[in-house]
C-alpha positions in Angstrom: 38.9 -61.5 -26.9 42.2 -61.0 -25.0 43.0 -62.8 -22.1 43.8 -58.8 -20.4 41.0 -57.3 -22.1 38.0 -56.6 -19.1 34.0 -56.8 -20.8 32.0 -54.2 -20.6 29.5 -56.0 -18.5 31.5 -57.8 -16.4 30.8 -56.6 -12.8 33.9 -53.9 -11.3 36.7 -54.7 -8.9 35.4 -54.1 -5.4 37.6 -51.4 -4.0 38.6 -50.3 -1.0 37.3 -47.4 0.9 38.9 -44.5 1.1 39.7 -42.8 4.2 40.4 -38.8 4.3 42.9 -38.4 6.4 41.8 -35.4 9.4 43.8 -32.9 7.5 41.3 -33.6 4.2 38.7 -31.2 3.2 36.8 -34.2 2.9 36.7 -35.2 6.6 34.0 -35.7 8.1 34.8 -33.0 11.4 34.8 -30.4 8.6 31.8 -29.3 7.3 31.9 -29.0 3.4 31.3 -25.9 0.9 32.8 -23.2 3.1 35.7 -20.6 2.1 39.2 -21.7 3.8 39.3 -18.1 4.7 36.3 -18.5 7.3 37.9 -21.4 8.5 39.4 -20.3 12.4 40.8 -22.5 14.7 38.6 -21.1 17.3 35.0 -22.6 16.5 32.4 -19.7 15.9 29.0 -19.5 17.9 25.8 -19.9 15.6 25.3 -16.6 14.1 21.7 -14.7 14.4 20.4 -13.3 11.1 21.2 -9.6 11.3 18.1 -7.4 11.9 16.0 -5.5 10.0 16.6 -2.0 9.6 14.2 0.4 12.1 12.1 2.3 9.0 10.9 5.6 9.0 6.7 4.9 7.1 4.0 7.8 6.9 0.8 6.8 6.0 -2.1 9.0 5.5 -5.4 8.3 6.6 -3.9 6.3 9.0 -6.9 6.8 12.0 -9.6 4.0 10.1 -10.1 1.1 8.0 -6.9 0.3 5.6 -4.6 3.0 7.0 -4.9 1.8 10.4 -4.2 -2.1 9.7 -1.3 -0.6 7.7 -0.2 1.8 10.9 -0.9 -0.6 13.1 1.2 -3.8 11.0 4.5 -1.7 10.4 4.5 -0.4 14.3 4.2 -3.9 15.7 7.2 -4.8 12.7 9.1 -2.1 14.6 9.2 0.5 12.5 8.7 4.2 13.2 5.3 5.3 12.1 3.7 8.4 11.2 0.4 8.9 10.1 -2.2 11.4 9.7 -6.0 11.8 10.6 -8.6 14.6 9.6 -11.4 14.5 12.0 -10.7 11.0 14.5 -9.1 12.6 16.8 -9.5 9.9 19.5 -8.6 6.9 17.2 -5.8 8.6 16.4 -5.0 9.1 19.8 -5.9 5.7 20.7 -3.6 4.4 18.1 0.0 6.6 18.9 -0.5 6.1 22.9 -0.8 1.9 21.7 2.8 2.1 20.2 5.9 4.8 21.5 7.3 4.6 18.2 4.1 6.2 16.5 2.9 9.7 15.9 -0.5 11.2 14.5 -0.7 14.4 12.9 -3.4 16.0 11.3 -3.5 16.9 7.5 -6.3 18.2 5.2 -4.4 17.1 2.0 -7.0 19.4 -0.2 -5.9 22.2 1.2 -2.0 23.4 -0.4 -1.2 25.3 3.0 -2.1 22.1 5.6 0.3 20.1 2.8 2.9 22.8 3.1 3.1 22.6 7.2 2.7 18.5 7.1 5.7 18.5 5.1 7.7 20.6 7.6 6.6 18.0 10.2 7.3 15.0 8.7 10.9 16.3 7.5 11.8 17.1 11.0 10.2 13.7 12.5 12.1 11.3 9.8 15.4 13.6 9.9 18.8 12.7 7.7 17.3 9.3 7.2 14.1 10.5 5.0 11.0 8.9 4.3 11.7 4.7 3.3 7.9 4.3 3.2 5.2 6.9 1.6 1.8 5.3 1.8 -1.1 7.9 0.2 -4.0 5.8 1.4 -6.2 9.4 2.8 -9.2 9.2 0.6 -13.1 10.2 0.8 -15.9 8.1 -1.0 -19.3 8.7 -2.2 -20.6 9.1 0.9 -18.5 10.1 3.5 -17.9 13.2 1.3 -20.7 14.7 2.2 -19.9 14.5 6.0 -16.3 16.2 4.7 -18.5 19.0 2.7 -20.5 19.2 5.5 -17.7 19.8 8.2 -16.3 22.3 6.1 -19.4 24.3 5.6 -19.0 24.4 2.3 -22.4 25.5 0.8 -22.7 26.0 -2.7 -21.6 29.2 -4.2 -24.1 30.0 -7.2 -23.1 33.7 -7.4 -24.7 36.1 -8.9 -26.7 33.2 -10.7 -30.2 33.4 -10.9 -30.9 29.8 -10.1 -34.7 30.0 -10.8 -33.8 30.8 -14.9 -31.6 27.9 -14.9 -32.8 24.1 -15.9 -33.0 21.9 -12.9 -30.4 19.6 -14.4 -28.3 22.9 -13.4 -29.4 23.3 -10.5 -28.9 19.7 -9.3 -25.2 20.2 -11.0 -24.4 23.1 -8.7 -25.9 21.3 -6.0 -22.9 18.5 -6.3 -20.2 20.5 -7.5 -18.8 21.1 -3.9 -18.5 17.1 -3.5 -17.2 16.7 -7.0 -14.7 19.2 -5.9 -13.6 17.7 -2.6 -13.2 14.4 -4.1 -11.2 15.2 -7.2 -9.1 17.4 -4.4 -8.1 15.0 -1.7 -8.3 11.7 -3.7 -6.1 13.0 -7.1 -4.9 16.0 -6.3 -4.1 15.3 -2.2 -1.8 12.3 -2.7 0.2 14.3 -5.6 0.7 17.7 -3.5 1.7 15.4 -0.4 4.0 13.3 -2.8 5.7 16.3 -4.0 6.2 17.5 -0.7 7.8 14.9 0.7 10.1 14.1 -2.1 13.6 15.6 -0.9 12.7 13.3 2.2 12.0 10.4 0.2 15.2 10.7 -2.1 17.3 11.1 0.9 16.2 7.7 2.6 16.8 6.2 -1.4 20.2 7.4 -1.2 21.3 6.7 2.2 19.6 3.4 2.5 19.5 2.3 -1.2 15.7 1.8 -1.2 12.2 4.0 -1.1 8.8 3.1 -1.5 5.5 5.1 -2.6 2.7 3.0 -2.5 -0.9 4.1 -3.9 -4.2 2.7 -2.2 -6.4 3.1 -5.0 -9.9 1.3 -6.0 -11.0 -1.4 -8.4 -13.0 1.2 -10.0 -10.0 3.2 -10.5 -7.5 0.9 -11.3 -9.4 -1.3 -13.7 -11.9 -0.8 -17.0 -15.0 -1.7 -14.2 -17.6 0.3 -14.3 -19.7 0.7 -10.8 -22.4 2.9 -11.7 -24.3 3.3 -8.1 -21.3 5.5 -7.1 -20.8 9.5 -8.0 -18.5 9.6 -11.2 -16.3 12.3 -9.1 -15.5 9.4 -7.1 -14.1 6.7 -9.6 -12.8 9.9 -11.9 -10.3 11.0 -8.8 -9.1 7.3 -8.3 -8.7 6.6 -12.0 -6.5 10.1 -12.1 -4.6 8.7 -8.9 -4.2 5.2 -10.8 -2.5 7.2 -13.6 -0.3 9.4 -11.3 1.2 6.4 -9.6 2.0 5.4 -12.8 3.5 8.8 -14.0 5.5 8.8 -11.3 6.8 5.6 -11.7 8.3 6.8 -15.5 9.8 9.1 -13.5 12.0 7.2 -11.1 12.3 3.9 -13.7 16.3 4.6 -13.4 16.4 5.3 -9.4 16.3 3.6 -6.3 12.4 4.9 -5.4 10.0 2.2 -6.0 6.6 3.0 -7.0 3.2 1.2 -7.3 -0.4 1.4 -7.0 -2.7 -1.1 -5.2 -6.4 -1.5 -6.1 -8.9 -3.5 -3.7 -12.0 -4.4 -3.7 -15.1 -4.7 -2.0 -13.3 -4.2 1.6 -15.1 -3.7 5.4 -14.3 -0.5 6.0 -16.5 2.2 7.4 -15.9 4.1 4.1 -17.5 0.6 2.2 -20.1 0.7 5.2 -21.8 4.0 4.3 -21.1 3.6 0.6 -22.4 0.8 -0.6 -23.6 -2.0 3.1 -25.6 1.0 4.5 -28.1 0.7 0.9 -28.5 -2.9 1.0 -31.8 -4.6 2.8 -29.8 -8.0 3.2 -26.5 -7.5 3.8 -25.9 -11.6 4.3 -26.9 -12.2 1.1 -25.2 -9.5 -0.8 -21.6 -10.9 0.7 -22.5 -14.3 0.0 -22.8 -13.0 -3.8 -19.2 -11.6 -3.9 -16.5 -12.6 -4.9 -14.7 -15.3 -2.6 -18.3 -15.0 -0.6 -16.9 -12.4 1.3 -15.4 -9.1 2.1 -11.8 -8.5 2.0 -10.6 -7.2 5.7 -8.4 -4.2 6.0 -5.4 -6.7 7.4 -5.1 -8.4 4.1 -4.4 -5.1 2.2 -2.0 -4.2 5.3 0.0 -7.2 4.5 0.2 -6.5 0.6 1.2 -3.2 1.5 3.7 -4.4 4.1 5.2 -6.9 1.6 5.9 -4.8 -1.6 7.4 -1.9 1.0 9.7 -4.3 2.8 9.5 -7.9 1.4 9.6 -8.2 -2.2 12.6 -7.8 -4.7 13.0 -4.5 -5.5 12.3 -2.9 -8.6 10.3 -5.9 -9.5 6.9 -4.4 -9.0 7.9 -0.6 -9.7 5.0 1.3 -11.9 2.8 -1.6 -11.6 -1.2 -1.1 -10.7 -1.9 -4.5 -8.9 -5.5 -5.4 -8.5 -6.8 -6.7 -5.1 -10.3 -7.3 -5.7 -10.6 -11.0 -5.5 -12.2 -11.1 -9.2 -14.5 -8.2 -8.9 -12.5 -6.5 -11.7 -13.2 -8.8 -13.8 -16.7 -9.9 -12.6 -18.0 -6.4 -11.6 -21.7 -7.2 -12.0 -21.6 -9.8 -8.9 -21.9 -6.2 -6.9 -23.1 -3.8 -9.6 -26.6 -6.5 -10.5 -26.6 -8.1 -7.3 -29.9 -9.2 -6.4 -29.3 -8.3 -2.8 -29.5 -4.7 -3.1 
């Protein structure tokens, strides 16, 4: 081997460390990876990550259950809320004197003409900005439904029917058709009147802000292939149609700045849930221990989901999806369906 050549594995010259001189981008008083153009020979103060924008949210339904853990988490967020009510008049008051930044209204989204005048109020209440945030939560289940038909006075309308010619299976038809009615009204046809309604709103805040939101509160009857048969089929028929409209809608906006999407809980303790389905049950310990998770979800969880896919998550990401929040009980209906407990 030459007497100059070096071995690959002979051990390397120490060397000297290198000192950058102050002037070096390499010195230690200058910190590394940032632009010479935001360099200043003035040192800047730490600098506060800017603040949210102030949204304008409605959310109806927003007096009970779901909708007020929704009203109640964007309000303390900071946002301008309003919601609507049907019949709570004091938890709705309750709720708006709790926050300034909160209004109720009343809406009775099955009728065209209440839909007509809520529309005039939230367009004057949200302004040039529009509507960021459309939650269509309002809903009626198999049993507060009759309370709503009830309220109404709505007493079946046979006609000039003679009833007492007719089969009993005709008569007992008649007998429902008024809550078949009000639920395919305010649960499919409600949140798509009130949708259309506000849409000039909603495309505003889209285009001024860059970003809207229309979420859906659906069911896990509705937005799954689960079959609950202990509930009226007017109830899961009007949340599967509002399952589908989210996702109508969604083809609709697939090239715009209005995100749309559809979320489907569970078994969840709501006063709705309580005279549905905890208000049949002998041992109602035992039937939650049988559920999924062993328990029920709480209306704060689905607030949060809410909250997160409105404000939080990348947009676009989730728009026209149907996302189930039932903790497995799509996929495991029977655990409530064959449960012992009831």
């Amino acid at each position: 081997m030459p007497s100059n050549a070096r071995s690959l594995c002979a051990s390397p010259e120490p060397t000297k460390p290198v000192t950058p001189p102050p002037s070096s981008p390499m010195h230690p008083s200058t910190p590394l990876y940032i632009p010479t153009s935001s360099l200043s020979l003035h040192p800047h103060p730490r600098e506060t990550p800017p603040r949210r924008p102030v949204l304008s949210v409605v959310v109806t339904g927003g007096s009970t259950g779901i909708g007020e853990a929704i009203v109640t988490l964007f309000a303390e967020a900071g946002h301008r809320v309003l919601f609507t009510y049907l019949t709570r008049r004091g938890n709705a008051e309750r709720l708006q004197s709790r926050y300034p930044h909160v209004t109720a209204t009343q809406l009775d989204q099955a009728q065209v003409s209440s839909v007509a005048s809520f529309s005039r109020t939230v367009d004057d209440w949200a302004g040039a900005a529009g509507v960021h945030i459309l939650v269509n939560n309002a809903a009626l289940g198999s049993a507060t439904v009759r309370q709503y038909v009830h309220q109404k006075c709505q007493s079946p309308n046979f006609g000039k029917l003679a009833t007492e010619q007719l089969p009993s299976s005709a008569v007992d038809m008649l007998m429902r058709a008024q809550n078949d009615l009000a639920l395919m009204r305010v649960n499919a046809l409600g949140p798509l009147w009130v949708t259309d309604a506000l849409s000039d709103s909603i495309r505003r805040a889209a285009d001024v802000s860059g970003r809207a939101t229309i979420v859906f509160i659906g069911s896990v009857g509705g937005g799954s292939a689960a079959v609950f048969p202990e509930y009226c089929a007017a109830d899961l028929m009007s949340k599967a149609a509002l399952t589908y409209f989210s996702k109508h809608l969604a083809a609709q906006h697939v090239r715009d700045n209005i995100d749309v999407m559809c979320i489907s809980p569970g078994a969840t303790e709501t006063e709705m849930f309580r005279q549905s389905t905890l208000a049949t049950i002998p041992d109602v310990p035992a039937f939650v221990d049988s559920m999924p998770k062993r328990r029920l979800i709480q209306p704060h969880e689905i607030a949060k989901s809410v909250f997160w896919l409105s404000v939080e998550s990348p947009q676009g990401v989730f728009h026209g999806s149907v996302l189930d929040a039932s903790m497995g009980l799509a996929v495991r209906p029977g655990l409530q369906t064959e449960n012992d407990a009831r």
